[in-house]
C-alpha positions in Angstrom: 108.7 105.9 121.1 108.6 102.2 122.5 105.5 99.8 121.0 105.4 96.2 120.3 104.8 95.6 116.8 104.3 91.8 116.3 106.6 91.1 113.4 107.9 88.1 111.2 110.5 85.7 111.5 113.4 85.2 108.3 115.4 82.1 108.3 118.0 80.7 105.5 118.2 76.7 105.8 121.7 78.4 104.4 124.1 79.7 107.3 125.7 82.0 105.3 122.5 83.4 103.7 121.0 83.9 107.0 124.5 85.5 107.9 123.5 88.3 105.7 120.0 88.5 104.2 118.7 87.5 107.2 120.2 89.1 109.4 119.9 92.8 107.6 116.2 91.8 107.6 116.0 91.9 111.2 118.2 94.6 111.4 115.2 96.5 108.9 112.5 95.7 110.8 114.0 96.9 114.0 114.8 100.3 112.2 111.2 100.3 110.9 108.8 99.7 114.0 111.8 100.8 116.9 113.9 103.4 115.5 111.7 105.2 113.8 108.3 104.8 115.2 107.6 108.1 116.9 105.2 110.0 118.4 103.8 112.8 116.3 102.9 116.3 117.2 99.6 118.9 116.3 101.6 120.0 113.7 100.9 116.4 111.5 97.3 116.3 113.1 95.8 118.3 110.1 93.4 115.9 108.8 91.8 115.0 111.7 91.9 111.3 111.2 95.1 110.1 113.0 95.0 107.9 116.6 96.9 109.8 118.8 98.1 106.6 120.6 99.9 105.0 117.3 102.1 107.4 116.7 104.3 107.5 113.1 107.3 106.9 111.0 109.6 109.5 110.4 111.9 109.6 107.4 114.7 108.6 109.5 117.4 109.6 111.5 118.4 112.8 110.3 114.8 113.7 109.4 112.2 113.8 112.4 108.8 113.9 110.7 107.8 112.2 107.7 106.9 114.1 104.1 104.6 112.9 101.6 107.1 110.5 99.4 108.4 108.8 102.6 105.4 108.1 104.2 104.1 107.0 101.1 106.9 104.4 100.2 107.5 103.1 103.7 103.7 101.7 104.0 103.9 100.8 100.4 106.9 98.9 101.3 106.5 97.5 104.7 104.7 99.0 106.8 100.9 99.0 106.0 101.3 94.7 106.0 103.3 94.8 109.3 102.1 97.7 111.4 98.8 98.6 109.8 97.3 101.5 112.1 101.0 102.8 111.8 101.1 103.0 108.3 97.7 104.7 108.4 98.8 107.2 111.0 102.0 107.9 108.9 99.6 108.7 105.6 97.1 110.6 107.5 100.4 113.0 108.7 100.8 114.5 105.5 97.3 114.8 104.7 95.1 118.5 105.8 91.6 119.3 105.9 90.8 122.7 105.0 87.7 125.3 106.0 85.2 123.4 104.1 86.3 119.8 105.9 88.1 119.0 102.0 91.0 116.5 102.3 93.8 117.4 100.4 97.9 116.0 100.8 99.5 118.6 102.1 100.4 121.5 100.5 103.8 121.8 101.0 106.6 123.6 98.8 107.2 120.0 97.2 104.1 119.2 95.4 105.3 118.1 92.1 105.2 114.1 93.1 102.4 114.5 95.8 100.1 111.9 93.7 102.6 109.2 95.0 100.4 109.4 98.0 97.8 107.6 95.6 99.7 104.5 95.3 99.9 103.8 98.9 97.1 104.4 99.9 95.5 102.1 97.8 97.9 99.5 98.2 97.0 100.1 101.9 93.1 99.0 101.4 94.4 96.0 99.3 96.6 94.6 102.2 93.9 95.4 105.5 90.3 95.6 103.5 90.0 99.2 105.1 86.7 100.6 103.6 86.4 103.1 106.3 90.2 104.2 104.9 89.4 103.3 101.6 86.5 106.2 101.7 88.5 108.7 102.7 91.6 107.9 100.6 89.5 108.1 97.6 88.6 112.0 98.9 92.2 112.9 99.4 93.1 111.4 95.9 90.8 112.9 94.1 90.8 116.4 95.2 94.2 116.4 95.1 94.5 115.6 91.7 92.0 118.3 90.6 94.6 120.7 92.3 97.0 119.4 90.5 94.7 119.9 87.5 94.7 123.3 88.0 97.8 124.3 89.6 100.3 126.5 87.1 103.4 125.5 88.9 103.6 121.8 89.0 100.3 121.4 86.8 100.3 120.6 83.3 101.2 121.3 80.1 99.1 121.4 77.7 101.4 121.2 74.6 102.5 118.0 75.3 99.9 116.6 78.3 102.2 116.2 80.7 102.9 117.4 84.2 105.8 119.8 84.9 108.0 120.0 87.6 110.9 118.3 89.1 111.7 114.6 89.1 110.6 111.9 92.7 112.4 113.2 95.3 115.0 115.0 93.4 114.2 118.0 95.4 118.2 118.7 95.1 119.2 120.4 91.8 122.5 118.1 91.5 119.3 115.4 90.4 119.4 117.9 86.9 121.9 118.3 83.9 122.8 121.5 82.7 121.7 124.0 82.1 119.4 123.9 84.8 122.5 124.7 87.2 125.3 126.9 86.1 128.9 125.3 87.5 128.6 126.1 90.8 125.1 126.0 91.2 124.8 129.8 92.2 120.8 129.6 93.3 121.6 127.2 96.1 120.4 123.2 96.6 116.4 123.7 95.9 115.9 122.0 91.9 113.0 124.6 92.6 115.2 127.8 93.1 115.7 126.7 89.1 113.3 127.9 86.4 113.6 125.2 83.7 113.7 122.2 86.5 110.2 123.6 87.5 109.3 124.2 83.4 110.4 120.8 82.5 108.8 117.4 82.9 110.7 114.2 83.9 110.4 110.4 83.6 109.1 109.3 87.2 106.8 112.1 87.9 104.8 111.6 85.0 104.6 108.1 85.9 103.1 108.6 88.6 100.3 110.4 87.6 99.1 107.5 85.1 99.8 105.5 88.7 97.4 107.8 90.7 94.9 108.2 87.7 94.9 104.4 87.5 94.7 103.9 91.2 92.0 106.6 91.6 89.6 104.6 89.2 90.3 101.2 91.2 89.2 103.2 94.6 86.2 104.6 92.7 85.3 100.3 91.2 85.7 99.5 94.6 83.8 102.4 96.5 80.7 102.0 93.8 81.4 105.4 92.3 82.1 106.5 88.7 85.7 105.8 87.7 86.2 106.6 83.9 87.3 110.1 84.3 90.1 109.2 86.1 90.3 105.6 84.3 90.1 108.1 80.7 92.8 110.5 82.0 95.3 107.1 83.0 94.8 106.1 79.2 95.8 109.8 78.3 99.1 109.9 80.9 100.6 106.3 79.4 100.0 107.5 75.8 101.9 110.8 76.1 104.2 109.2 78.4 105.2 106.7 76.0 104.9 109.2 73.0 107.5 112.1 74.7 109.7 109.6 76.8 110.5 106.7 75.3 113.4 106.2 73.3 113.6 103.7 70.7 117.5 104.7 69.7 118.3 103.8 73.3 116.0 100.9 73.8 114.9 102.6 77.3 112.9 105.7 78.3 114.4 109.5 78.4 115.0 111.8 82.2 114.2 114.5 80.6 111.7 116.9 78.3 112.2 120.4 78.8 109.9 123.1 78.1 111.0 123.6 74.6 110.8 120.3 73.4 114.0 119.0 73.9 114.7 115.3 75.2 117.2 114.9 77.9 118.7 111.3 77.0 119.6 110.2 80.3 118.6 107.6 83.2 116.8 107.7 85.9 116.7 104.9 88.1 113.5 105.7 89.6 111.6 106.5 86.8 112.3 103.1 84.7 111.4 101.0 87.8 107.9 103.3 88.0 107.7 102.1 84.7 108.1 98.4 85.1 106.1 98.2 88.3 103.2 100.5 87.3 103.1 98.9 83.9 103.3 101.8 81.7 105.9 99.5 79.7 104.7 96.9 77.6 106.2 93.6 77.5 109.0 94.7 74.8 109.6 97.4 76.3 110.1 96.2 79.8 112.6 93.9 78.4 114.6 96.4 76.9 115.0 98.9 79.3 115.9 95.8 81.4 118.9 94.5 79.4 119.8 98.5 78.6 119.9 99.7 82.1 122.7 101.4 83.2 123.8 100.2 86.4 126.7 101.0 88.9 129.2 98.5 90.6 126.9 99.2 93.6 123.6 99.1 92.5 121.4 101.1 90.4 121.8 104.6 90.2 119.5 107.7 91.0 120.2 109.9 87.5 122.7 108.4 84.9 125.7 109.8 83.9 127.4 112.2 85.5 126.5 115.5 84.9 129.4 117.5 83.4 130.0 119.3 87.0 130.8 115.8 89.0 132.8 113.5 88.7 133.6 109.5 90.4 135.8 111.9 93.2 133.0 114.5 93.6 129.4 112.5 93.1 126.3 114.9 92.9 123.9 113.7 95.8 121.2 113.2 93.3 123.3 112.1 90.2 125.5 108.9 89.8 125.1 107.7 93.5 123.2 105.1 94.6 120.0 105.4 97.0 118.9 102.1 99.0 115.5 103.5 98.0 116.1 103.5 94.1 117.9 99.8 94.7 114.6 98.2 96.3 112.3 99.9 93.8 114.5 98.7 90.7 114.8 95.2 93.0 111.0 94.8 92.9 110.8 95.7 89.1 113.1 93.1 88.1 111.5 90.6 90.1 108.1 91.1 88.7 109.3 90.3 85.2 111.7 87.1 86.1 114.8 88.6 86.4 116.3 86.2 88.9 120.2 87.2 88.1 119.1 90.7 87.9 116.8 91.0 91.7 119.8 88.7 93.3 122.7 91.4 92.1 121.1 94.1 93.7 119.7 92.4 96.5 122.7 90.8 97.8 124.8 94.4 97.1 122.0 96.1 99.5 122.3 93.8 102.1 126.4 94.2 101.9 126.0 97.9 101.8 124.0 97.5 105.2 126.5 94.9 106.7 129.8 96.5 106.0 128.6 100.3 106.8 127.1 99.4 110.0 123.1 100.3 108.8 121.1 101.9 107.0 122.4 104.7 105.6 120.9 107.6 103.0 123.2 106.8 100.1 126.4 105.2 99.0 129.1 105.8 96.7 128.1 104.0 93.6 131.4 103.2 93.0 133.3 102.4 96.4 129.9 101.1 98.6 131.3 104.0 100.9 128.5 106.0 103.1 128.0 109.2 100.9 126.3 112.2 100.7 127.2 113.3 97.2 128.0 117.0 96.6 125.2 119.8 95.5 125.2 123.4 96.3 124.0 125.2 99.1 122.8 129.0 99.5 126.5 131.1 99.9 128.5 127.8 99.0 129.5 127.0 95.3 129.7 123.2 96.0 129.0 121.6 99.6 129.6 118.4 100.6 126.6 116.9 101.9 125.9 114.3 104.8 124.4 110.9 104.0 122.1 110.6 107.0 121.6 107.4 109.4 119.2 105.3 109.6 116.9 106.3 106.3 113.8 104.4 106.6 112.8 104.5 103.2 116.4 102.1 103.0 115.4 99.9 105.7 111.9 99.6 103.9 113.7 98.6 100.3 115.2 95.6 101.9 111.7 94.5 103.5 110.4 95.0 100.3 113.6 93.0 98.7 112.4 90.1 100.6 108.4 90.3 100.8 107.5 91.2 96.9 110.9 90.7 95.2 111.7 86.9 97.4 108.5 85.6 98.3 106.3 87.6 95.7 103.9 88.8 97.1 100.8 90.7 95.3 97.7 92.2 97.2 94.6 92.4 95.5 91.0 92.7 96.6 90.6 89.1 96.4 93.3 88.1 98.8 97.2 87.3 98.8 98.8 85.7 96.2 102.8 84.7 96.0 105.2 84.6 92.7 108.4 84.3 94.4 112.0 84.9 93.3 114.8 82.5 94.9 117.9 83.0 93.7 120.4 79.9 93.7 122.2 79.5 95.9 120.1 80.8 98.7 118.7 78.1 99.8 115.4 77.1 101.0 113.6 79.7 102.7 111.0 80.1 105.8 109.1 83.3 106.3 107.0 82.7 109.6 104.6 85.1 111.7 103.2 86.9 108.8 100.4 88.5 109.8 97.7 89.1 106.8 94.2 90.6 108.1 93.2 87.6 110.5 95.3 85.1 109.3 98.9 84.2 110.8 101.1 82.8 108.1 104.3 80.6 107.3 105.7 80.5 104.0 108.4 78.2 103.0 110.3 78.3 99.7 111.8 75.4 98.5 114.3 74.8 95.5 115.3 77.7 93.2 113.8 80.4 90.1 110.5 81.6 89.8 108.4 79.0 88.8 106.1 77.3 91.4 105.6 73.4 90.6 104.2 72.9 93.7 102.0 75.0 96.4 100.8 73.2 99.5 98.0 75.1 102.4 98.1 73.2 105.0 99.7 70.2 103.7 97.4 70.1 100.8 97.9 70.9 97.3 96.6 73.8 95.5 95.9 74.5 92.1 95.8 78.5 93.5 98.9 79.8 94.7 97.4 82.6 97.4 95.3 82.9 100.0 91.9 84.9 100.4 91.5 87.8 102.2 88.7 85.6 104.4 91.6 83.4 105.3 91.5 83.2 109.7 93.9 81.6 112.3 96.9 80.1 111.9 98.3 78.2 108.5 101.5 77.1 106.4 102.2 77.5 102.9 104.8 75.5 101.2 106.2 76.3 98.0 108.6 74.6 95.6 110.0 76.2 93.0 111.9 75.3 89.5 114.7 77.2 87.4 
């Protein structure tokens, strides 16, 4: 699907940092609004509320419609601030209205992490000032938590007041220690097909649901409605979150609780940057699981260690392998709490990951930085060897992200734009030109080196603010110089 899509300029006052960060940031943006802007069919017109001329993102190249964690991370990450009717076509896709006009996310088989949907969409509102989106969103969010509520697969448990089910987008069962799998994995590649993944609860899905609860009550502030209930039940999520998960041995929080009881100390990569970003950690915390994370040569992994049944030759596809999405994710948490070292490692290995292999690809070894699909098994096959699939949007969108909130920091709130970048040294200075925020048309230039801002100029003046407000029209500059 061709559309034009205006979209921002990157440029490195450093050739060889243009050579490669900004050069895989164009490369992301032309995977984002050309390659996989398409059009989208009846079949993702369920809600009612999508503009038929906008089309959608799919979840990339060997996926041809989007699902509900995709769509959700590729606005959160990019595409709501670049290509805002996009990104609100891609959320209405996996959203349905039933009988009685009630919108729901869609009720698909994979409804354990559907609440993600919560996160985007209110970072949406924060970025374009939607109320008209905001309305609806707040619908969708809430009745889908009630589901949720009251669901007995993928619901909660009441012993411990957590949600079961399996972990973000480990809908493979190689994303599970044993004994959820027996050694060759005999009830194929769904972590569903398994009746203690679907028992258990896991790190990142729980998250989430303090994320949605806690964005549910913001919508509700902003809409004028009542928002304790769902402000109450975020209290409730962090507490038992914090109470079940976290590890104090360790120094990090646990994968895994299984029905029974018993703690599965492992790592998952997703669920500690849930963590940082959505503030369930506190400050000591966050520190840490930052100095104890477990990391690969390439990046940080999806689940951490091996599982007894793989191995550095044999990866499991959702075990020790590295997922561009899992990269930005972790990118952004260590950014937000001044890792500069940290949010430069795994920046700079993303962007080589995309230069040497050619593009964005689904995963990589986490060892080699080879394209890899990992292994898992299938129905009728004890062990396949799986495809990593080209052009994976959600990895495109993690570099974007990389740059916009892990580089140039920046936050949305209801008030307007603010920046806390992160410039690594070494770098060099840094211009970021035809942003587009609401009205306004933006360049941002980052000066010197770290994460603290001596200096921010609007327009040539000084600012004791460092952000714009959402009322902010026409054309501006923002220059900002930074100190170790």
């Amino acid at each position: 699907m061709t559309m034009t899509h205006p979209r921002p300029t990157l440029e490195f006052a450093d050739p060889e940092s243009q050579a490669l960060y900004g050069a895989v940031y164009e490369a992301a943006l032309a995977n984002l609004l050309e390659t996989n802007t398409v059009p989208f069919g009846e079949v993702h017109a369920r809600s009612g509320l999508m503009d038929p001329a906008v089309g959608m993102i799919r979840a990339g190249g060997g996926y041809e419609q989007p699902w509900t964690r995709d769509a959700t991370i590729n606005s959160w990450n990019a595409t709501s601030l670049l290509a805002p009717a996009l990104a609100a076509n891609t959320l209405w896709a996996v959203v349905e209205k039933d009988a009685a006009g009630k919108l729901t996310v869609q009720q698909d088989s994979q409804q354990w992490d559907q609440v993600v949907w919560a996160v985007g969409a209110w970072h949406h509102y924060l970025v374009t000032g939607d109320r008209d989106f905001l309305r609806r969103a707040y619908d969708v969010v809430a009745n889908t938590l009630a589901l949720r509520e009251q669901s007995e697969v993928f619901g909660p448990d009441p012993r411990y007041g957590l949600f079961t089910g399996p972990s973000f987008f480990n809908d493979g069962v190689s994303g599970f220690p044993a004994p959820t799998a027996d050694g060759v994995e005999s009830r194929g590649s769904e972590s569903t097909s398994y009746p203690d993944v679907v028992s258990a609860m896991y790190l990142s899905t729980n998250v989430l649901y303090y994320a949605a609860y806690s964005r549910a009550a913001e919508m509700a502030d902003a809409l004028g409605r009542p928002g304790d209930d769902h402000r109450l039940k975020a209290a409730a999520m962090k507490q038992v979150v914090n109470q079940h998960f976290w590890n104090p041995r360790t120094g990090s929080y646990n994968y895994e609780l299984t029905a029974d009881g018993t703690p599965g100390v492992y790592q998952e990569g997703t669920g500690l940057a849930f963590a940082l970003l959505f503030g369930l950690a506190d400050d000591a915390q966050a520190k840490a699981l930052i100095a104890n994370a477990q990391r690969m040569p390439w990046g940080m992994p999806d689940t951490y260690p091996h599982w007894e049944r793989y191995s550095d030759a044999e990866p499991g596809r959702h075990n020790a392998i590295v997922w561009p999405l899992v990269q930005g994710l972790w990118a952004k948490g260590l950014a937000k709490y001044g890792e500069v070292a940290g949010f430069a490692t795994e920046t700079r290995l993303l962007a080589t990951l995309v230069r040497d292999s050619g593009g964005f690809w689904e995963i990589y070894d986490g060892n080699t930085g080879a394209v890899e699909g990992g292994y898992q098994g299938a129905t009728g096959v004890p062990k396949r060897h799986w495809a990593s699939e080209p052009d994976q949007t959600w990895s495109a969108t993690a570099y974007i992200d990389m740059m916009h909130t892990g580089l140039f920091g920046m936050t949305f709130t209801d008030r307007g734009l603010t920046f806390g970048p992160t410039l690594p040294p070494g770098w060099g200075d840094v211009t970021l030109s035809g942003l587009r925020y609401r009205d306004a048309n933006l360049t941002v230039t980052l000066r010197g080196t770290g994460n603290v801002i001596r200096t921010f100029h609007l327009d040539g003046a000084p600012c004791s603010e460092t952000g714009v407000p959402t009322s902010l029209h026409g054309d501006h500059t923002i220059e900002i110089t930074l100190d170790a």
